[in-house]
C-alpha positions as CSV (number, residue, x, y, z in Angstrom):
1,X,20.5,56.5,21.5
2,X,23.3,57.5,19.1
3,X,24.8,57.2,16.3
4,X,28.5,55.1,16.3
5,X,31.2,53.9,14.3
6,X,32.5,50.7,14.4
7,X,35.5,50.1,12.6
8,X,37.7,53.6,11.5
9,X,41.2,54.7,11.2
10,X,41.2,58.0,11.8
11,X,45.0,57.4,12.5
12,X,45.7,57.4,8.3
13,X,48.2,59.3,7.2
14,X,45.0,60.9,5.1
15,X,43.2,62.0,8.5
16,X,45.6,62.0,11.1
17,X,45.8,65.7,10.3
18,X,42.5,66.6,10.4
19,X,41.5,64.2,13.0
20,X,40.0,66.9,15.4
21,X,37.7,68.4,12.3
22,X,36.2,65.2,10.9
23,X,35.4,64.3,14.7
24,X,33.7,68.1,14.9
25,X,32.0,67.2,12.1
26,X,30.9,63.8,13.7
27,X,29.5,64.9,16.7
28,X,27.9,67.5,14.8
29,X,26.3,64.3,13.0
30,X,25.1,63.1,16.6
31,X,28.1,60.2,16.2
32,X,28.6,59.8,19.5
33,X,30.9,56.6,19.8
34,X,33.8,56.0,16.7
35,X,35.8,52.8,17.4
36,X,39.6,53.2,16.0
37,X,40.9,50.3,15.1
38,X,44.7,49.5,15.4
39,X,46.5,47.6,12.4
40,X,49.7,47.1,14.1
41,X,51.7,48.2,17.5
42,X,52.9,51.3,16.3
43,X,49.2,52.5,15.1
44,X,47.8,50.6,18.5
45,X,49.8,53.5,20.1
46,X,48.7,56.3,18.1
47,X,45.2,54.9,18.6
48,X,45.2,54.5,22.5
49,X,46.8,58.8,22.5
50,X,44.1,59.8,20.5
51,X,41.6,57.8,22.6
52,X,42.6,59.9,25.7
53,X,42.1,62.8,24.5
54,X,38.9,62.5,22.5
55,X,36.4,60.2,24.9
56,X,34.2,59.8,21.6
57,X,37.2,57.7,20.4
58,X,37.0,53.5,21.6
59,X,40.3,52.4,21.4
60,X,40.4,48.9,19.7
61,X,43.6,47.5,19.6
62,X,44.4,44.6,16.8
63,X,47.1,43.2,14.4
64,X,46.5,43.4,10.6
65,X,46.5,40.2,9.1
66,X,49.0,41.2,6.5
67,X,50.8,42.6,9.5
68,X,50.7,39.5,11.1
69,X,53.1,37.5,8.6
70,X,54.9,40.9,7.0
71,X,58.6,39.3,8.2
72,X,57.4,36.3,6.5
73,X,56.5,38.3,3.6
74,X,59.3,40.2,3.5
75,X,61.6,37.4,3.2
76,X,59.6,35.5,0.2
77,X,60.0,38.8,-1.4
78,X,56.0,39.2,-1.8
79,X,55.8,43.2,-2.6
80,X,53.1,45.1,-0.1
81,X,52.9,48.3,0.4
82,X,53.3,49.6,3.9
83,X,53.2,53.0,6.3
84,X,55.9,51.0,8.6
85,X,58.6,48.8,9.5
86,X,57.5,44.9,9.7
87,X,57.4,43.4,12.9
88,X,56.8,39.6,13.9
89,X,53.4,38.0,14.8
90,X,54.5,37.7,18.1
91,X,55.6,41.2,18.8
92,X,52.2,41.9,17.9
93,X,49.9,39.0,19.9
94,X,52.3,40.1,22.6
95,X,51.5,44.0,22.4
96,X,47.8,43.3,22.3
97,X,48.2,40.7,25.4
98,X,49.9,43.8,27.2
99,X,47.2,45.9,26.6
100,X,44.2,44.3,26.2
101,X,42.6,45.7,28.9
102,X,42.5,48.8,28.3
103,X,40.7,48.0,25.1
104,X,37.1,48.8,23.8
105,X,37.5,45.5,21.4
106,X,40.1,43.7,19.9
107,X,40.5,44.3,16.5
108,X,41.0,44.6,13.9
109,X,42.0,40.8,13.4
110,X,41.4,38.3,10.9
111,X,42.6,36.3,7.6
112,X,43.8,37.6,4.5
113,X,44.8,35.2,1.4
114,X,44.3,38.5,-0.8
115,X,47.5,39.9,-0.6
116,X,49.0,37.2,1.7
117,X,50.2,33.6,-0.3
118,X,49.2,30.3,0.6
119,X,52.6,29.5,1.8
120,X,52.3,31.2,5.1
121,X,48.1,30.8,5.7
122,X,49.2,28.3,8.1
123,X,51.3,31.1,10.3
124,X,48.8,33.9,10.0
125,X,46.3,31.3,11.2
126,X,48.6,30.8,14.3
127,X,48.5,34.5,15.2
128,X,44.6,34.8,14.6
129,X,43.9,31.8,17.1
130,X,46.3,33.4,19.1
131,X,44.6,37.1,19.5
132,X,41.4,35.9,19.3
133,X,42.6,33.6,22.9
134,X,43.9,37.0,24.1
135,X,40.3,38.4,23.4
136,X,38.4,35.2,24.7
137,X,40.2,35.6,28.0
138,X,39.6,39.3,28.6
139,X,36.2,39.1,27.6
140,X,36.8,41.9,24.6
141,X,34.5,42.0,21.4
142,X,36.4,41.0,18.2
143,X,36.5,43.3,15.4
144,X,37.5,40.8,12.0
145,X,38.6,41.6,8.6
146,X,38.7,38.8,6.1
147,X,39.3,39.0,2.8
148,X,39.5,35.4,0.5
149,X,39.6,33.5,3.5
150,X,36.2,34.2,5.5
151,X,34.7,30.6,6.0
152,X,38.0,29.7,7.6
153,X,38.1,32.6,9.5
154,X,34.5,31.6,10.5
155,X,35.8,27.9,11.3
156,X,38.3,29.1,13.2
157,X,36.0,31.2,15.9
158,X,33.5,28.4,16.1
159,X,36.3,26.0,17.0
160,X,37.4,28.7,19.4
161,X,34.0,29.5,20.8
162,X,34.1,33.4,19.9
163,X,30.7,34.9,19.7
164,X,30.6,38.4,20.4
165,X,32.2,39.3,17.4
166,X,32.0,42.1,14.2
167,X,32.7,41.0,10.8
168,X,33.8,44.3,9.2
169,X,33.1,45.2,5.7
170,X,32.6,41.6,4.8
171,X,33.6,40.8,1.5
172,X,32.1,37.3,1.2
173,X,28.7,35.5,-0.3
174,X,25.6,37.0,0.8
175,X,24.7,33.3,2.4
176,X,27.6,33.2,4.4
177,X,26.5,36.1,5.8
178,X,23.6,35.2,6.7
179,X,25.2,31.6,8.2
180,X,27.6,34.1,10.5
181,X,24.7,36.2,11.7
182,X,22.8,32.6,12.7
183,X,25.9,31.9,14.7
184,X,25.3,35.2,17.0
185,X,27.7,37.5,15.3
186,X,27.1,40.5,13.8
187,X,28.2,42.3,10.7
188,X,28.9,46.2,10.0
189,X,27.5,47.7,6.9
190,X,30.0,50.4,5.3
191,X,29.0,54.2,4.1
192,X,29.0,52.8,0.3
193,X,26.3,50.3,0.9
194,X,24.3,52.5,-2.1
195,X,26.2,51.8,-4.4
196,X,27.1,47.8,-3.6
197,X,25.0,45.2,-4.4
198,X,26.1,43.2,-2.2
199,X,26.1,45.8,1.2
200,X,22.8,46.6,-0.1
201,X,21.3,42.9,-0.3
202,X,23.1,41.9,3.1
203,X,20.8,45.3,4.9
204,X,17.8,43.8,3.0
205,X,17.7,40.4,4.1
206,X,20.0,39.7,7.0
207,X,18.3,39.9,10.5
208,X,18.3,43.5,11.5
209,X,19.2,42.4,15.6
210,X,22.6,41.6,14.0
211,X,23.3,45.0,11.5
212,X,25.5,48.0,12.6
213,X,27.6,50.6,10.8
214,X,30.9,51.2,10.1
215,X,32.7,53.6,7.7
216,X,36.0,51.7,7.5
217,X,37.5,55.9,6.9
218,X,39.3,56.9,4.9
219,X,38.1,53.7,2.6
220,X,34.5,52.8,1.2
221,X,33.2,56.5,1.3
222,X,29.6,57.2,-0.2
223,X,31.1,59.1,-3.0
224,X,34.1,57.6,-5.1
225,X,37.7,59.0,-5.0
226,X,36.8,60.8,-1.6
227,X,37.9,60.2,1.6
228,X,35.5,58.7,4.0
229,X,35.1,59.8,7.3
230,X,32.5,59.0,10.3
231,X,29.8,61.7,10.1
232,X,29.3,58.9,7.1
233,X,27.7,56.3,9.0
234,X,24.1,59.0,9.2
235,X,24.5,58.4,5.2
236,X,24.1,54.5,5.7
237,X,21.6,54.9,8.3
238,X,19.2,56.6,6.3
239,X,19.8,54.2,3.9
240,X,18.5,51.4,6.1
241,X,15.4,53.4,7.4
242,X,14.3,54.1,3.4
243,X,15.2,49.9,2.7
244,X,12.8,48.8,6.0
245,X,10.7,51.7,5.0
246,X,10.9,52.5,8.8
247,X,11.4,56.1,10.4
248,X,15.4,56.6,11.0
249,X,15.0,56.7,14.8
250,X,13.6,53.5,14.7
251,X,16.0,52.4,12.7
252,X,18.4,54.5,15.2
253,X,16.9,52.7,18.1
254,X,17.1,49.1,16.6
255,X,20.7,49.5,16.0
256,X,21.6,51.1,19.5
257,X,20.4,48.0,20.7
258,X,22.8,46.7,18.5
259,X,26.0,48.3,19.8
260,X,24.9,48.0,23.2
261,X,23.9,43.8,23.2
262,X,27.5,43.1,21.5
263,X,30.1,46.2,23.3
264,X,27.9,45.5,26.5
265,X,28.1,49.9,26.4
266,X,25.1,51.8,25.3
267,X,26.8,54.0,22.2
């Protein structure tokens, strides 16, 4: 058994720096898997260096889904604030095609009518189906972010057949929830969960075969205003253990299974 990440970003400009401390500071933890997630080629490739020389790092390659339709963006004029040049939807389905293999998952990927307008919904929905093909064909876990748009993005991956998949930090109705996890999926409680309702309700009631944890670091840390990092995730799994009143290596054990049933890896 251990302890595991599954959706970080340890490449932030806020960690990248300190990178080889907070995963010290992990292991330290008993964290023994931390699954980086990629937001766009350029961070894909500052991912997959950092996976090869930390082992505890899973590289998990993905396209944003603001990143997805940023050229679009760009030329409506829709203000977003970003670390990087834009680059197409293509460029991106057709970095993570070129790599997939050497994945641990593909993500992140998802839907976001947050920050992106309706106008191009239909063209980020193109990409999506697109890497989430990509995934389907190399038999890769999907790691998804959604934010406004989840039961499409849900509609989407039933259409598509996608089942082993994460819903990161998911944002939605506590029932939806509960409909994904009935589909097979499984969703990945942050380090704030203490202080959200709503992370809080969705470890009370949804089926614990279909929980894991995820720090989402530098975001969603325990503590407000301070950065988040994945030594976190021993926070939220205490949390669980007092919640099912169960001993934490139980609850340890439980979600091990977990990792292992959806990544086909033990953690």
């Amino acid at each position: 058994m251990g302890l595991f990440d599954v959706h970080a970003h340890l490449t932030h400009p806020k960690l990248a720096d300190r990178v080889d401390e907070l995963l010290e500071r992990a292991r330290a933890k008993g964290v023994t898997s931390i699954l980086c997630n990629g937001l766009n080629p350029s961070d894909n490739e500052a991912v997959r260096a950092l996976a090869a020389r930390a082992p505890i790092v899973k590289p998990c390659f993905g396209l944003y889904p603001v990143d997805a339709v940023l050229v679009e963006m760009e030329r409506l004029g829709v203000d977003y604030p970003r670390d990087s040049p834009p680059i197409s939807g293509d460029e991106g389905v057709a970095w993570v095609r070129e790599h997939v293999s050497d994945a641990f998952a593909v993500g992140e990927i998802g839907l976001d009518g947050y920050w992106v307008p309706e106008a191009l919904w239909g063209e980020q929905e193109r990409v999506f189906r697109a890497l989430v093909e990509i995934a389907l064909e190399a038999d890769k876990p999907i790691i998804i972010h959604t934010r406004k748009r989840e039961r499409r993005a849900l509609e989407i991956l039933d259409e598509l057949g996608a089942r082993r998949v994460d819903w990161h930090c998911f944002g939605g109705k506590v029932n939806l929830a509960r409909q994904i996890a009935e589909r097979g999926h499984y969703l990945s409680i942050p380090a704030n969960a203490r202080r959200h309702e709503a992370f809080t309700r969705m470890l009370e009631t949804l089926p614990r075969d279909k929980i894991l944890l995820e720090t989402d670091c530098p975001y969603l840390g325990p503590e407000p205003g301070v950065d988040n990092e994945p030594a976190n995730v021993g926070r939220t799994l205490a949390y669980a253990a007092e919640l099912w009143k169960e001993p934490e290596a139980a609850v340890l054990g439980r979600l091990s299974e977990n990792f292992e049933a959806l990544f086909g890896v033990a953690p």
